[in-house]
C-alpha positions in Angstrom: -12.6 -12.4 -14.4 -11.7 -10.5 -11.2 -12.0 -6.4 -10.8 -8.4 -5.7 -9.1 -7.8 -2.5 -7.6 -4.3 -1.1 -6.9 -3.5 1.2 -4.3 0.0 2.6 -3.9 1.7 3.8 -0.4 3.1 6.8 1.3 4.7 9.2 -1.2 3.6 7.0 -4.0 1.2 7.8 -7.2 -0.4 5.1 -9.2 2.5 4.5 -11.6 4.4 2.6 -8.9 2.1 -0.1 -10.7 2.6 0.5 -14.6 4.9 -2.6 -14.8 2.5 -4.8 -13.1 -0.6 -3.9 -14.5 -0.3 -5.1 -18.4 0.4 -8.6 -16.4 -2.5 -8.6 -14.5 -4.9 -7.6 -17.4 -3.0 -10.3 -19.9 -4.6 -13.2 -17.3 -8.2 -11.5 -18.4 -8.7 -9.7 -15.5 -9.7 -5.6 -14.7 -7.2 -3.8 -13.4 -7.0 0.1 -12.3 -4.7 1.9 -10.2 -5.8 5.4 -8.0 -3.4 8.3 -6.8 -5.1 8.8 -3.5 -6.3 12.3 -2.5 -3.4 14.8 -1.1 -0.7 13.0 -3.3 1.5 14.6 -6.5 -1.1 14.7 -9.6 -4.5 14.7 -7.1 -5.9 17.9 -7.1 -6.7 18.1 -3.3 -4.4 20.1 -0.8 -2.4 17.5 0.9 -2.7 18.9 4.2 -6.7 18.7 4.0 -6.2 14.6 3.7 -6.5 12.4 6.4 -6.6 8.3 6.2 -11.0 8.4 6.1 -10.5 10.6 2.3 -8.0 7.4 1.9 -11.0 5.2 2.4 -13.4 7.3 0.7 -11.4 7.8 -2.7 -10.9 4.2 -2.8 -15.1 3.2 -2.3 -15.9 5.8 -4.9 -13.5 3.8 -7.3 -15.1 0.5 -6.4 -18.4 2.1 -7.0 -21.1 -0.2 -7.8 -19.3 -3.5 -8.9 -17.0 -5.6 -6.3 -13.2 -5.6 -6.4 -10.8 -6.9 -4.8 -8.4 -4.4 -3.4 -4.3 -4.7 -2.7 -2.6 -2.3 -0.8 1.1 -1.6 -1.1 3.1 -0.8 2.4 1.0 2.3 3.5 -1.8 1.6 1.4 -2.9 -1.2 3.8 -4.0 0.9 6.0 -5.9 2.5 3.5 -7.5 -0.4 2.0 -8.5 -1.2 5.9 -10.1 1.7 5.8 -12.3 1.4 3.0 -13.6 -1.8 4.0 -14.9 -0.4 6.7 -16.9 1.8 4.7 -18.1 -0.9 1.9 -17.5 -4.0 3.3 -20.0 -5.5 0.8 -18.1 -4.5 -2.2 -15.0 -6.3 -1.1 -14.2 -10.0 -2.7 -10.5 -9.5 -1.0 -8.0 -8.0 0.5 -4.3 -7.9 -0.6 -1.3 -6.7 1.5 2.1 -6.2 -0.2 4.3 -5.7 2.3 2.0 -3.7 3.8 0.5 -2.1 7.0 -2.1 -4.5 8.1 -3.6 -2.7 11.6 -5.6 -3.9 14.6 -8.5 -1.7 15.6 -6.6 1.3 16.8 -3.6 1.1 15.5 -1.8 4.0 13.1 0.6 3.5 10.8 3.2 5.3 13.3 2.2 2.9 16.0 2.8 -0.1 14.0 6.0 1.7 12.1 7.7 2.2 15.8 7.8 -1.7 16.9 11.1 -1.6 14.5 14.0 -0.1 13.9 14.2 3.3 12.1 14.2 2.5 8.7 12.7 5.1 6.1 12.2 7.2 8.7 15.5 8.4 8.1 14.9 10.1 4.8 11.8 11.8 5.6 11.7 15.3 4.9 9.5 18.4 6.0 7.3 19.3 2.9 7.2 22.3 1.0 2.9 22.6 3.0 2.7 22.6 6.3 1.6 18.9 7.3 3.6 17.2 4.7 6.5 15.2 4.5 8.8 14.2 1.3 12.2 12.0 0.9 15.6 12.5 0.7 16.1 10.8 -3.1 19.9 9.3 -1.6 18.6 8.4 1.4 15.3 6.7 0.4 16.8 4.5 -2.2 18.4 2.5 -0.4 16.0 1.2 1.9 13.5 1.2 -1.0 15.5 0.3 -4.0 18.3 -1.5 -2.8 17.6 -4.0 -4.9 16.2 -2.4 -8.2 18.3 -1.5 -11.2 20.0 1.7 -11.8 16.6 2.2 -14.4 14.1 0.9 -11.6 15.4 3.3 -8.8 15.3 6.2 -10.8 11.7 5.5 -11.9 10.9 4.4 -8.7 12.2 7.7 -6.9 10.5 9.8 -9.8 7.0 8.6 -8.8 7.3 9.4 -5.4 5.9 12.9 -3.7 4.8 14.4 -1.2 2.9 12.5 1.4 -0.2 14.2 4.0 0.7 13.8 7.6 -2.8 13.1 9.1 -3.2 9.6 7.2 0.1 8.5 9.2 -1.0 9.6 12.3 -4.9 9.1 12.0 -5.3 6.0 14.2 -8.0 3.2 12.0 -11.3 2.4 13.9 -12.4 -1.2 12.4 -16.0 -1.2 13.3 -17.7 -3.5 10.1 -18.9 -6.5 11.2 -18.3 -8.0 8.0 -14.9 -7.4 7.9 -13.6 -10.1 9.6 -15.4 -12.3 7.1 -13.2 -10.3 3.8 -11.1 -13.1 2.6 -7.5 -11.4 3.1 -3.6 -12.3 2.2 -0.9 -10.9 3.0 2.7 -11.3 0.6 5.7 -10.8 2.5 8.4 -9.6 1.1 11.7 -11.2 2.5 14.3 -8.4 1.0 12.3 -5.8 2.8 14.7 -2.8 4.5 11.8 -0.2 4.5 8.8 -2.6 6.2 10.9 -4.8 8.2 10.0 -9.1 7.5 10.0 -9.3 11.0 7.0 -6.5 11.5 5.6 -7.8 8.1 5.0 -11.4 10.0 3.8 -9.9 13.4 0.9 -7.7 11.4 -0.2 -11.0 9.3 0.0 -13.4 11.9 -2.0 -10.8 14.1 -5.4 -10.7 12.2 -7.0 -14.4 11.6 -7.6 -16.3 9.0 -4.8 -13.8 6.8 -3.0 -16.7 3.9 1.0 -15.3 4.4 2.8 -15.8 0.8 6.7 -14.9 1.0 8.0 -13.4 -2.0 11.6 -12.8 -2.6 12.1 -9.2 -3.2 12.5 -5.8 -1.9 9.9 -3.6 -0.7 8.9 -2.1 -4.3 8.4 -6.1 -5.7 5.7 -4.2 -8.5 8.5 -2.1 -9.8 12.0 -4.9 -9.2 10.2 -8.1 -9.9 6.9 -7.4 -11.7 6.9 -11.0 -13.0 7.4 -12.5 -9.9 5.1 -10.6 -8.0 1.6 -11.1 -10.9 1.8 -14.7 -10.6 1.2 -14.9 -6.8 -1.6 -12.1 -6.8 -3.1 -14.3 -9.4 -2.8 -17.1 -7.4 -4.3 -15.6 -4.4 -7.2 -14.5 -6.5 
């Protein structure tokens, strides 16, 4: 039995994974979900957050018992982060279409080598150093393919979204994290993360296993049971 833990990306809140979760658990496995610091539900101020409170929240949930951790688009960068802080307590890393970075890399670095894309439904916050979407803007480049039922959820669990962990450039200083297993799933439907930028990022970091799955950029929310079997496989 593997300890899976599930971290969401920008603007998201840990019941982008509700439909993928009972899956994951019916293979016998533990499986837990966050709502990182600064985002809807978390009691800290969002503009207080940067990308090392990321990385922080997510060791405290590993605690004392390894997991293996998969990030969703944004949340690569985050679960980057927190293997740098407990690279001991990481079986594996798991990028769904998802930031993977290079030592000095931000996620707005890596997000500029494409064409705008979700970019163009970002919002100023309500706080000073936030940012939310534009509901008819966003959906298409996150939803396009989801059901009239799946976008609505989907667009219901996102918020707002801290600046800083955008903008906070990762430092990848572990030793021991080049020896974390990692995989990455591409997602070949992808109008928010680009396929093209998804391949450059895995193909960037060695020894990264690249799985393509056909779906959208929100595969846990569109194709739940097409997405569990191929984390299960990878773990």
């Amino acid at each position: 039995m593997a300890r899976i833990i599930l971290v969401h990306g920008a603007w998201g809140v840990a019941g982008v994974w509700d439909a993928l979760i009972p899956l994951l658990s019916a293979a016998g496995h533990e499986v837990s979900a966050l709502t990182l610091p600064g985002h809807t539900g978390h009691a800290t101020p969002p503009h207080t957050v940067g990308l090392m409170d990321y990385a922080r929240a997510i060791a405290d949930a590993i605690g004392d018992r390894p997991a293996i951790l998969v990030g969703h688009s944004m949340g690569g960068m985050a679960i980057t982060a927190a293997a740098q802080l407990v690279p001991e307590k990481v079986e594996k890393l798991i990028y769904l279409a998802a930031f993977l970075p290079k030592d000095g890399d931000s996620l707005l670095s890596l997000i500029k080598r494409q064409d705008l894309t979700i970019g163009n439904a970002v919002r100023p916050g309500a706080a000073v150093g936030t940012t939310v979407l534009d509901p008819d803007t966003a959906h298409t480049y996150l939803f396009h393919d989801a059901s009239p039922e799946q976008r609505s959820l989907g667009l219901s669990q996102n918020g707002v979204q801290p600046n800083a962990p955008q903008t906070d450039r990762i430092e990848i200083t572990s030793p021991a994290y080049a020896d974390i297993p990692k995989a990455y799933i591409l997602c070949d439907d992808d109008r928010t993360l680009t396929p093209a930028l998804q391949a450059e990022m895995a193909h960037a970091t060695p020894g990264v296993d690249i799985v393509t799955l056909e779906a959208g950029h929100y595969p846990q929310l569109t194709a739940p049971e097409k997405l569990a079997p191929v984390i299960l496989d990878l773990i």
